[in-house]
SEKEKE-796583 format. One record per residue: x negated, y, z of N, C-alpha, C in turn. Coordinates in steps of 0.1 Angstrom, whole numbers, plus 5000, padded with zeros to 4 digits. Atoms other than C-alpha are relative to their C-alpha. Layout:
# residues N
+------+------+------+------+------+------+------+------+------+
|  n_u |  n_v |  n_w | ca_u | ca_v | ca_w |  c_u |  c_v |  c_w |
+------+------+------+------+------+------+------+------+------+
|    X |    Y |    Z |    X |    Y |    Z |    X |    Y |    Z |
...
+------+------+------+------+------+------+------+------+------+
//
This chain:
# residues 82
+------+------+------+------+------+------+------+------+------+
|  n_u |  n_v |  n_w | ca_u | ca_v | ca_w |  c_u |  c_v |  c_w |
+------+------+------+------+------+------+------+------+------+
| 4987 | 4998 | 4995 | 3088 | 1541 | 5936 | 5001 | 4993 | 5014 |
| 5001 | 5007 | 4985 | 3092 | 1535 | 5974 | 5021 | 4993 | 5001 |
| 4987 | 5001 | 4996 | 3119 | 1513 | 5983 | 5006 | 4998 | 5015 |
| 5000 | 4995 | 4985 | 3141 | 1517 | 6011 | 5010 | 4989 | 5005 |
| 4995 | 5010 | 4989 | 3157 | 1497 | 6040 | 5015 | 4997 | 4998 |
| 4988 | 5003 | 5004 | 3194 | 1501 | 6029 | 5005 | 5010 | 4991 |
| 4991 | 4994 | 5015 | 3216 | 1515 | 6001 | 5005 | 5013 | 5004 |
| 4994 | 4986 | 4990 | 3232 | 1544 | 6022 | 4988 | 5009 | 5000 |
| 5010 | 4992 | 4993 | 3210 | 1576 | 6020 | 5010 | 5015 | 5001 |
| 4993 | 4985 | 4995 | 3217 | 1612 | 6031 | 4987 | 5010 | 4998 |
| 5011 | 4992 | 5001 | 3198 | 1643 | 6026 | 5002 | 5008 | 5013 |
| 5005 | 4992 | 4985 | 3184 | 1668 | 6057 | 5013 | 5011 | 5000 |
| 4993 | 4990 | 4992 | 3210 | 1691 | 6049 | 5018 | 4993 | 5001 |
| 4986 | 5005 | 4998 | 3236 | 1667 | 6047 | 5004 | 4995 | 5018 |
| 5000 | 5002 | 4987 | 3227 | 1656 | 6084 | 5005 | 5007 | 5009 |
| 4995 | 4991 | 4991 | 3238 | 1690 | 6095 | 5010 | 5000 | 5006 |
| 4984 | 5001 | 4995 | 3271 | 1678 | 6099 | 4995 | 4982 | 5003 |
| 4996 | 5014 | 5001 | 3266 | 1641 | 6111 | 5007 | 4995 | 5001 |
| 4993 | 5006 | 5002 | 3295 | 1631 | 6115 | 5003 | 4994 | 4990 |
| 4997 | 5006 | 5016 | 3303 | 1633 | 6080 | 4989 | 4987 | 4998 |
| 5009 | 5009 | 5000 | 3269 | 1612 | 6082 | 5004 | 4989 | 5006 |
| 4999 | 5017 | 4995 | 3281 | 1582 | 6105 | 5016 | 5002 | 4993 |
| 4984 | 5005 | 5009 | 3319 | 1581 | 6086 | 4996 | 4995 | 4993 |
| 5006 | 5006 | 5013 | 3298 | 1575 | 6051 | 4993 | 4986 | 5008 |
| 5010 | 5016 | 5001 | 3276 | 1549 | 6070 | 5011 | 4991 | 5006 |
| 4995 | 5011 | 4990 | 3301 | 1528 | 6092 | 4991 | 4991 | 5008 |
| 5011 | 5011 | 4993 | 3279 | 1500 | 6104 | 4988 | 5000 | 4992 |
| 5011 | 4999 | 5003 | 3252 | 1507 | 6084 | 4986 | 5013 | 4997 |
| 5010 | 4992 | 5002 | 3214 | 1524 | 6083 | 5005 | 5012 | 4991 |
| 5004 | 4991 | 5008 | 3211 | 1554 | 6064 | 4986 | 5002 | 5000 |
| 5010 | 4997 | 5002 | 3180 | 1565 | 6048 | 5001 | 5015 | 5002 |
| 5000 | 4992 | 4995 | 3173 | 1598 | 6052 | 4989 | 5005 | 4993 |
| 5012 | 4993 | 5015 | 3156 | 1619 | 6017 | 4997 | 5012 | 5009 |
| 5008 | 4982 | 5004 | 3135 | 1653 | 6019 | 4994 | 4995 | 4984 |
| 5006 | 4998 | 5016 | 3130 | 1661 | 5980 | 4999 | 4985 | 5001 |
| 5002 | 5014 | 5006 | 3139 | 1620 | 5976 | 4985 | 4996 | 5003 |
| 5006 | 5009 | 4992 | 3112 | 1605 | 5996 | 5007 | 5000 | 5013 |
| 4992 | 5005 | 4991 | 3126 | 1589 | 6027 | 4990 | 5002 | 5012 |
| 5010 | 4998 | 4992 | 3112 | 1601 | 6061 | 5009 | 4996 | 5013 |
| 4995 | 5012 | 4988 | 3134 | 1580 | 6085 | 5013 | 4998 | 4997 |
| 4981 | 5006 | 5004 | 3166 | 1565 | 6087 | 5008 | 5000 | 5015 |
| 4985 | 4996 | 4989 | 3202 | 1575 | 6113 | 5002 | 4985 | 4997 |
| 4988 | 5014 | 4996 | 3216 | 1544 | 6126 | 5009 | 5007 | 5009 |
| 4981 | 4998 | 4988 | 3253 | 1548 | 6143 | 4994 | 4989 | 5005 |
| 4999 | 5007 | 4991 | 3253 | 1535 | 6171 | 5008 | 4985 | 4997 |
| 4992 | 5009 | 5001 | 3283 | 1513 | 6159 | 4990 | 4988 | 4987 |
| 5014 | 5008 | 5008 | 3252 | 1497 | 6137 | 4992 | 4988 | 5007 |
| 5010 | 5008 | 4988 | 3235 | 1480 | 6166 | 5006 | 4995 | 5013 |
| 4991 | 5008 | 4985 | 3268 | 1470 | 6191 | 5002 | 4993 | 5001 |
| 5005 | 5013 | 5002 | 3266 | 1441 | 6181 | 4990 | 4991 | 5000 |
| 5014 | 5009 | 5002 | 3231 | 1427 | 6183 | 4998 | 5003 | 5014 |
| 5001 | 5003 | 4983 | 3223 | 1409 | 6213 | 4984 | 4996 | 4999 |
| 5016 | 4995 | 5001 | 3184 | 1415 | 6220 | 5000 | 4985 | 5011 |
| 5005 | 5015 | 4992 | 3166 | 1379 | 6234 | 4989 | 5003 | 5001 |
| 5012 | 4998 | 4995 | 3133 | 1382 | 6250 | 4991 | 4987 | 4994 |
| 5013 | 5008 | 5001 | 3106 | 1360 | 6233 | 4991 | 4996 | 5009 |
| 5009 | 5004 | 4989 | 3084 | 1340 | 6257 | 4992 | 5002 | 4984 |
| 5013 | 4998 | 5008 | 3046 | 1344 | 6243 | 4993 | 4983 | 4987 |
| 4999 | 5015 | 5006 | 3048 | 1307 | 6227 | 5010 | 4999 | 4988 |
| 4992 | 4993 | 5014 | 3078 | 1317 | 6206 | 4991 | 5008 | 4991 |
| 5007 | 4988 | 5006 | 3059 | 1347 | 6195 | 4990 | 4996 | 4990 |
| 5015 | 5003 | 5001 | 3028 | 1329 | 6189 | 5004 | 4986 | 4984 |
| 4992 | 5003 | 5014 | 3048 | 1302 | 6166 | 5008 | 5002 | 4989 |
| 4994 | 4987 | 5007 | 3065 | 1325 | 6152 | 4985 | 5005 | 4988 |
| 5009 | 4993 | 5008 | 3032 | 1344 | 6138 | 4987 | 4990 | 4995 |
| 5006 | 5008 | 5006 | 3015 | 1310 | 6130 | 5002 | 4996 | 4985 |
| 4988 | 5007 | 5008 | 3045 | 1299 | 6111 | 5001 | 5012 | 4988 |
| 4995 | 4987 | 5012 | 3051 | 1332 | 6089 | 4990 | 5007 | 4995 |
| 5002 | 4995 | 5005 | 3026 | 1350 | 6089 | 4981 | 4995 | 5000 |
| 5012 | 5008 | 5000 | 2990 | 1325 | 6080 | 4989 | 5011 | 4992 |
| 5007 | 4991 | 5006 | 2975 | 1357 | 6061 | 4994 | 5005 | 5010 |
| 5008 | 4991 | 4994 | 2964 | 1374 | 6091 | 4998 | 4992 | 5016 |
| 5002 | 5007 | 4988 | 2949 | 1346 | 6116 | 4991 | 5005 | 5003 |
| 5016 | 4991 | 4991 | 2916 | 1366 | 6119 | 5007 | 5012 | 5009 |
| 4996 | 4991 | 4990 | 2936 | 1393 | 6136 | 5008 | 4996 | 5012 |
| 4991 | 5006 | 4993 | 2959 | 1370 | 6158 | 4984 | 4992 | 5010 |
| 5012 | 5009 | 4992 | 2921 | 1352 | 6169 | 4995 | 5012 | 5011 |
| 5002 | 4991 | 4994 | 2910 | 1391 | 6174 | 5006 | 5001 | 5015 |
| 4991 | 4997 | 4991 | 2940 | 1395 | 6195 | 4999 | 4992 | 5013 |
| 4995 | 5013 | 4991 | 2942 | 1364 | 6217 | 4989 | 5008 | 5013 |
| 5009 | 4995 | 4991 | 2911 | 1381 | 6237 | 5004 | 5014 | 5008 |
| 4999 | 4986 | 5002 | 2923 | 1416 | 6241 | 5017 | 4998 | 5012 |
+------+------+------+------+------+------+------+------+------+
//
């Protein structure tokens, strides 16, 4: 069973009409079935008017992917060259 990003889904032919699609979602994702698998997700705009995007210096980033994610330091060593 695949699970999906948020509780809200819609099917392809429900999108025909999106409106009706961004009223059901308000501020949030929709998933977005064919025959119930999920092959991308509608965000409203009013989903993301609020989020204020900050730019990561490469130091952040880098502590960041020390700190969280220690499973894949052979590919972060790969990377550092590249």
């Amino acid at each position: 069973m695949e699970s999906l990003l948020t509780k809200l889904t819609a099917s392809l032919t429900e999108l025909r009409e999106p409106n009706k699609v961004i009223a059901k979602a308000g501020k949030q994702p929709v998933a977005i079935l064919n025959r119930n698998e999920a092959i991308g997700y509608f965000v409203p705009k009013s989903a993301v008017e609020d989020i204020e995007i900050i730019a990561a210096n490469n130091d952040e980033v880098e502590t960041f992917l020390v700190k969280k994610l220690p499973k894949i330091d052979h590919v972060l060593d790969y990377l550092k060259d590249k």
